[in-house]
C-alpha positions, -999 to 999 in steps of 0.1 A, spaced: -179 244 47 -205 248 72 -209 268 99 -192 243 131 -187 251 169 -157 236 186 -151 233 222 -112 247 226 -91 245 259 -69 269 260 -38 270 286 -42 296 313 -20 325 309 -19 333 348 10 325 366 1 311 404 24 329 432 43 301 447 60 308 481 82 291 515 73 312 540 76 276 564 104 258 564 80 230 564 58 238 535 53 250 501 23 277 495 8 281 461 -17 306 452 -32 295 421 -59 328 416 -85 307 410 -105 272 412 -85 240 400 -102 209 396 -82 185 411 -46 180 421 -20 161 436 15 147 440 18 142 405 13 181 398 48 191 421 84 181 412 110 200 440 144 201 433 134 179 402 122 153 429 89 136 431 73 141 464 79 119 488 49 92 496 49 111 536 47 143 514 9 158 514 -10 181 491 -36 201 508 -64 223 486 -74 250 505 -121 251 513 -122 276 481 -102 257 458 -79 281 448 -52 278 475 -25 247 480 2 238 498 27 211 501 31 194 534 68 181 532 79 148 551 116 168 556 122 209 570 139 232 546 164 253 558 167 290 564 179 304 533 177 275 513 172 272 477 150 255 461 131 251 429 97 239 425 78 233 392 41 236 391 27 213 360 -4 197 346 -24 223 366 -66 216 359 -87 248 364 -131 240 369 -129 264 339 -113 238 322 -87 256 315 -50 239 323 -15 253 332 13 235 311 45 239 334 63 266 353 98 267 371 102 287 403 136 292 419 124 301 457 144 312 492 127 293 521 123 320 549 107 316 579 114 351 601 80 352 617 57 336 647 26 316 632 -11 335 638 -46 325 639 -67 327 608 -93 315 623 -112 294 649 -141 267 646 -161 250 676 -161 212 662 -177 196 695 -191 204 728 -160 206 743 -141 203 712 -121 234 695 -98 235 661 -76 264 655 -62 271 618 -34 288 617 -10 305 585 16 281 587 24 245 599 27 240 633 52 218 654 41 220 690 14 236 709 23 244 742 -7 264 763 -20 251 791 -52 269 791 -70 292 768 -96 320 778 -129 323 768 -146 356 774 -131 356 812 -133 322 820 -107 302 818 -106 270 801 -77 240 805 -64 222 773 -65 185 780 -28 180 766 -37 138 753 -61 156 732 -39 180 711 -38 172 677 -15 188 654 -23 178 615 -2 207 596 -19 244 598 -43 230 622 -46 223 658 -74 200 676 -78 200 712 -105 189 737 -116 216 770 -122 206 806 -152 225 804 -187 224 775 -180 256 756 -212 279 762 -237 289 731 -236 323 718 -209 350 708 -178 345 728 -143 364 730 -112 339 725 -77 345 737 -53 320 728 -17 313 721 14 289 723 18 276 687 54 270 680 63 267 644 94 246 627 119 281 625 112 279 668 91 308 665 60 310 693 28 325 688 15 352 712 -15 359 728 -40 371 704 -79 377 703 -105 364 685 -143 364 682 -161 333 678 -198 315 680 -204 286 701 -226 266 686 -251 235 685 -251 205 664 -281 180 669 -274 162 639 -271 126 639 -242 112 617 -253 93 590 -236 75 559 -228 94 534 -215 66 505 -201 34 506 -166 41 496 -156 2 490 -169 -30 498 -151 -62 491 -153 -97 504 -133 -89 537 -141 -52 541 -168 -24 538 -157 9 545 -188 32 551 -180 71 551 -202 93 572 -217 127 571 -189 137 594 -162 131 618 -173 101 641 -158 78 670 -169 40 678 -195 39 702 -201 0 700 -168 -14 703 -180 -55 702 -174 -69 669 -200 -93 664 -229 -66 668 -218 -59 632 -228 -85 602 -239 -93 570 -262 -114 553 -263 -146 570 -257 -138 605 -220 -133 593 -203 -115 619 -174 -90 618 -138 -97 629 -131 -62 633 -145 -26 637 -129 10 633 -132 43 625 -112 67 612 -122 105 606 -158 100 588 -147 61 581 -166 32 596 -148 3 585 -160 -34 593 -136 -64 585 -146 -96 581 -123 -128 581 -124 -156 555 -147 -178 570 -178 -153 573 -165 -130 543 -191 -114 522 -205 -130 490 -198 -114 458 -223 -93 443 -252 -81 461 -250 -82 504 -270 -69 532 -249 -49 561 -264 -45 599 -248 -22 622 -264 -20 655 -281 14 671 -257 40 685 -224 23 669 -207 55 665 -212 88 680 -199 127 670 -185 146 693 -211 164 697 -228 135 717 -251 127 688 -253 83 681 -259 66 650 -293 50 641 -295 16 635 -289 -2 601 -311 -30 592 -295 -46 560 -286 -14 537 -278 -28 503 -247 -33 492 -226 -41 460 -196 -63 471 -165 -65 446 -139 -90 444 -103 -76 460 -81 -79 437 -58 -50 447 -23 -59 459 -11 -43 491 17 -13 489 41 -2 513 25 35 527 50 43 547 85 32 567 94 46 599 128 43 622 124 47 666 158 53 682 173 20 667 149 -3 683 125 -7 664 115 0 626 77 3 612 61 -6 583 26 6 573 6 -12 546 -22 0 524 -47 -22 538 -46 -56 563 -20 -79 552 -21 -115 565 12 -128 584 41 -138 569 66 -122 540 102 -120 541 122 -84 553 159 -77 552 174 -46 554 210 -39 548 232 -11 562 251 20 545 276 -6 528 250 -26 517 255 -53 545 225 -74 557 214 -73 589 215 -109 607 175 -115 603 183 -132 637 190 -95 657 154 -88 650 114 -100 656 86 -93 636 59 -83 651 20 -80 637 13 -49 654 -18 -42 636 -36 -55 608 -17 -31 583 10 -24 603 47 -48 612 73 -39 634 103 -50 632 123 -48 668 158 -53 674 176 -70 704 202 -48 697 193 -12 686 209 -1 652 229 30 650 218 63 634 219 62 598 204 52 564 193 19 559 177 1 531 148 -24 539 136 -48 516 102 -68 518 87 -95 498 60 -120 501 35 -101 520 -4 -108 511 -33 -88 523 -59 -114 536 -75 -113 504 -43 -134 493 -31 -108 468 8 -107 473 24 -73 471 55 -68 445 88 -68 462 96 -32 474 128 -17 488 125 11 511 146 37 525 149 36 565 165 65 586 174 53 621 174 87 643 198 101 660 202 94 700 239 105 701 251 129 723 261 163 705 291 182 711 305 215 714 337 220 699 364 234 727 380 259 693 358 283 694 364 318 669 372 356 675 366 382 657 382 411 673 373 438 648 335 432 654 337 419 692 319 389 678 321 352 688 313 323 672 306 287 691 305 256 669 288 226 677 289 190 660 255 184 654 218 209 646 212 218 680 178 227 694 169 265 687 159 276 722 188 260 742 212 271 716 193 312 718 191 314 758 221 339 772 218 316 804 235 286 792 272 306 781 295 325 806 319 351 802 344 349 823 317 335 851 292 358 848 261 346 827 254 364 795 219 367 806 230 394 832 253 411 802 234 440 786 243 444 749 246 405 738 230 393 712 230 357 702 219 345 667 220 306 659 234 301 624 246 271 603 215 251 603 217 255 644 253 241 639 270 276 653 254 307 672 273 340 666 271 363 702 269 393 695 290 421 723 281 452 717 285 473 750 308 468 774 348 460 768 369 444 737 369 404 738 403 389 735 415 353 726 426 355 766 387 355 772 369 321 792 336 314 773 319 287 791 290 266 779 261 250 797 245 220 790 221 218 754 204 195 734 203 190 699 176 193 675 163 150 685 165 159 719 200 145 732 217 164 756 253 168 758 272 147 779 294 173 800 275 198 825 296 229 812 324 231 783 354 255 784 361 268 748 395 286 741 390 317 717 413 321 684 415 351 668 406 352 634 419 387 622 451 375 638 454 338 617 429 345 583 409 315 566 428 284 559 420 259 528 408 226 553 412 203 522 411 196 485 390 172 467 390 161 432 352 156 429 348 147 391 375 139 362 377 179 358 365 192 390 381 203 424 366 214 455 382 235 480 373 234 513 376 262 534 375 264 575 347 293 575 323 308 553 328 338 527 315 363 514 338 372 491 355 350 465 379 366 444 392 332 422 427 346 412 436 341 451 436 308 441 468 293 416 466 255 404 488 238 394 483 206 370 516 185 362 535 216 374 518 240 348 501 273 360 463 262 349 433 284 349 401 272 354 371 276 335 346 282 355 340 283 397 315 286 421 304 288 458 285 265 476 281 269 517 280 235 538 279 232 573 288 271 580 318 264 559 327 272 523 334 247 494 345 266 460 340 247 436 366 250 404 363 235 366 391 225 346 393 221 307 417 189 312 414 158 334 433 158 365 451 124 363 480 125 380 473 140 414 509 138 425 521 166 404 491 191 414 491 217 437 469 244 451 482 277 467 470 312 479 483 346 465 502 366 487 479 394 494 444 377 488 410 394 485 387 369 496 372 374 529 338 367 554 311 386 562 336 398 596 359 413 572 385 383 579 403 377 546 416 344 530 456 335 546 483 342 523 507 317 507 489 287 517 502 256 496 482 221 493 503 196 476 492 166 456 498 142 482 472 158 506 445 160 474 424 135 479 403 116 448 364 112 453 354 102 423 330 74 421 334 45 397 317 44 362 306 15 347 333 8 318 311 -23 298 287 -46 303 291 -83 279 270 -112 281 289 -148 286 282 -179 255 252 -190 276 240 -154 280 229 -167 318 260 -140 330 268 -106 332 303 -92 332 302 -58 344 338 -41 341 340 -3 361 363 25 358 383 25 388 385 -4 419 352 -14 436 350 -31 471 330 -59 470 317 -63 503 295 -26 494 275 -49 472 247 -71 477 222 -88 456 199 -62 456 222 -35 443 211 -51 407 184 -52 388 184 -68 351 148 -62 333 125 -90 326 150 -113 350 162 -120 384 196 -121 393 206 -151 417 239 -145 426 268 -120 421 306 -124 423 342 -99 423 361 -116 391 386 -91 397 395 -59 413 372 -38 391 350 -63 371 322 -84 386 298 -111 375 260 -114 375 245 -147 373 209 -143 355 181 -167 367 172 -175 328 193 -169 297 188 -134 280 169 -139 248 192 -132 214 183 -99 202 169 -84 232 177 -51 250 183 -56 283 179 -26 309 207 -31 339 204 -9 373 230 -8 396 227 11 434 251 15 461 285 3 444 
């Protein structure tokens, strides 16, 4: 055999550090270059990300991090795998696991700051930021005001526009007010930085697409329309646009049917000063730059679906859609929504609102849309979406609150996350009239997801359950106050009464769950005796899960628990299990069958075809209501399903569109039964 050279890709042996140091974002250090990456390369909690999720590569290539649509918690697990990983050495990283604690127990600071316009200033920061609250920043010892409809917050960074043009030269920068998504504020902190000069004019970069009814051009950098009037912007022809836009570096023209661009080679002309940097530098004119024009024959997608209060719902679309479609959306039961309680309105070329007469309530919704074409006349595949209405009722604060007399501690529950600041400030609780903020030696830490705070006494005298905690008025983490001015909480001590079993579940055919009234930290499982058709039974195997600032244990049984009427669950005498306040488990507790409750969800029993092979019977495990079901909860490959109906208490009937061929495997999906 000859002598032979092969080129051999070998995986990478170096593990990138992966990290939640924000409860809104996941940081991976990767070590070196990658060549590419995106959604694809993450799975959290064995999830895809979600389409509002975004992947960001850090300027060098060698830094990431995941932008997440929804907050973690504090203290939350999670696990994130890392897979399919490209390095510019060509190199790749197969797939690693990482089980993570999301943390947050620090205020966001500067890495850095960047002049991006005469009066224009970005500042990075090491974590996502929620709000930006300074009213003015100082450079060298001028003071500068933050025009607050300028502030724009896209993850780490911050954009905002100055009253004043920022000189040239070295300057000395003192800024703060970053709040980040644990509630944490930056403070003030110094940095050094250059004004600068840019006398550039923008030009285009690349024609990124051109089709019959668009071109989008991108530019050298970040521009804004100057020439707003559409028909200053054509094509060969005389054609005139319909439309004009920008967006970032984007200039993109639209042009309507009846002056849309000829396939194949066109000729664009965009007038003299059309956009402008913000750096006060226009665009030159474009006198028929050259174009290659392709046919559009990419059907529109749903980008992104988003709830107001109840009122109103919106739907973003990958590109302009033309109007009409169909959209339903159906409740938590799987109810449609009378199509006549809402409008649709066009409220931009790829965006529809739906608006309500009468707002929905807060929940989860499922929206379904068919029927829409972009104005192309490519029609988009039916999609069903998930819709969250948010949340606009009052919270409350529950009038039981909790002693714990051994550590002078009290806890305050409330029904709802609650909004960290309101729920941290000493001046909305009283002790016996007199404001905690005037107390020395209180300490208040929210808890529970903001669902509890714990106040800390540590000077002063013992509290009793005799003791008249009052509490102010708070909002809740969406902003909706409480209804009452002040609440009066009564205080029960809990050295005095111990931690009581709140309910029982059966949660699978071998699986209970207990739930407790409070959170432990000890669990000793023999405090715990079952009882299964009035046998003493062990379980196999138990675990701890925390919920709401409350325990669930979670117990596994080698048998099926049938017959919940003969099954009980009591406490030992003398139990062992306790909180992190040294309150143990109560004693001699007993939870009889008739108070176990059964939250197993149907299984599908069989599936058989009718003669005709044009129905489904579908037979399930247990009962199913029939009004949670709509036509939608089905889905039978290579057919549609026209029609369902409840034969009997647990069987129903599909009616196919077109007989199921003989022979063929058919793929059934069923949702929300």
């Amino acid at each position: 055999i000859k002598d032979q050279s092969f080129n051999v890709k070998v995986s990478d042996t170096k593990i990138p550090k992966v990290s939640i140091d924000s409860l809104k974002e996941v940081n991976i250090e990767f070590g070196k270059k990658v060549s590419s990456i995106s959604a694809d390369n993450f799975l959290i909690d064995g999830k895809k990300l979600s389409d509002n999720d975004a992947v960001i590569l850090s300027d060098d290539l060698k830094t990431a991090y995941i932008l997440k649509e929804d907050l973690f918690l504090q203290k939350q697990k999670v696990n994130v795998k890392v897979k399919d990983i490209k390095y510019e050495d060509e190199t790749t990283l197969s797939s690693f696991d990482y089980d993570l604690t999301a943390s947050d127990d620090k205020a966001p600071s500067v890495l850095r700051v960047e002049q991006t316009g005469l009066k224009q200033m970005k500042v990075i920061f090491d974590e996502a930021i929620l709000s930006f609250t300074a009213d003015y920043i100082k450079i060298d010892n001028n003071i500068f005001n933050v025009n607050y409809d300028s502030i724009n917050i896209n993850g780490r960074s911050v954009s905002f526009n100055l009253d004043k043009i920022i000189p040239a030269g070295s300057h000395k920068l003192k800024i703060g007010g970053a709040c980040d998504y644990a509630g944490k504020t930056s403070l003030e902190s110094e940095f050094m930085f250059d004004g600068i000069r840019d006398d550039k004019v923008p030009q285009i970069a690349k024609v990124e697409k051109a089709t019959q009814n668009k071109v989008i051009l991108e530019f050298t950098k970040d521009i804004n329309l100057n020439v707003t009037d559409p028909s200053k912007y054509y094509h060969s022809d005389n054609k005139k646009a319909k439309r004009v836009e920008t967006d970032g570096k984007k200039l993109i023209i639209t042009f309507d049917d009846l002056n849309k661009m000829p396939e194949g080679v066109a000729y664009i002309y965009i007038p003299e000063n059309a956009v402008v940097d913000s750096w006060k530098n226009y665009s030159e004119a474009v006198n028929g730059r050259k174009i290659m024009v392709e046919a559009d024959n990419d059907k529109p997608e749903v980008k992104s679906v988003k709830a107001s209060k109840g009122s109103e719902i919106e739907v973003l679309f990958s590109e302009e859609i033309a109007e009409g479609g169909i959209f339903r959306i159906y409740d938590k039961d799987s109810k449609e929504i009378s199509n006549n309680s809402f409008g649709v309105n066009y409220a931009a070329p790829d965006k529809v609102k739906l608006i309500f007469t009468k707002p929905l309530e807060a929940g989860n919704y499922t929206l379904s849309i068919e029927g829409i074409k972009d104005i192309a006349g490519n029609e988009m595949e039916r999609d069903v979406e998930d819709a969250a209405i948010p949340d606009t009722v009052p919270p409350t604060i529950d009038t039981n609150g909790k002693l714990y007399s051994d550590k002078n501690i009290v806890r305050i529950f409330f029904s709802k996350p609650m909004d960290f600041k309101d729920i941290s400030d000493p001046s909305n609780y009283q002790l016996n009239n007199v404001y905690l903020s005037k107390m020395n030696g209180v300490f208040i830490n929210p808890e529970n997801d903001y669902r509890s705070v714990a106040i800390y006494f540590k000077n002063g005298g013992k509290i009793t359950s005799k003791d008249k905690i009052v509490v102010g008025k708070l909002k809740d983490a969406s902003g909706n106050y409480t209804d009452e001015m002040s609440t009066e909480v009564s205080l029960e001590d809990q050295n005095a009464v111990g931690i009581k079993i709140e309910n029982v579940k059966i949660i699978d055919k071998n699986t209970l769950a207990v739930n407790l009234n409070d959170s432990i930290s000890v669990f000793e499982p023999e405090d715990f005796d079952f009882y299964i058709n009035g046998i003493r039974t062990t379980p196999d195997s138990f675990e701890k899960e925390i919920t709401g600032g409350k325990s669930k244990l979670i117990f596994k049984f080698k048998y099926s628990l049938n017959d919940i009427s003969k099954m009980q669950v009591k406490t030992v005498s003398y139990p062992k299990t306790a909180n992190e306040y040294g309150v143990k488990l109560k004693g001699n507790q007993t939870i009889q069958g008739d108070k176990i409750s059964d939250c197993i969800p149907p299984d599908i029993e069989s599936i058989t075809f009718s003669s005709d092979r044009k129905q489904l019977y579908i037979r399930f495990t247990k009962n199913v209501k029939g009004d949670s079901m709509y036509r939608y909860s089905f889905t039978v490959s290579n057919n549609s399903v026209e029609k369902y109906e409840v034969v009997s208490n647990n069987q129903i009937k599909i009616s196919l569109s077109e007989a199921a061929a003989y022979g063929s495997k058919i793929s059934v999906s069923i949702r929300n039964v």
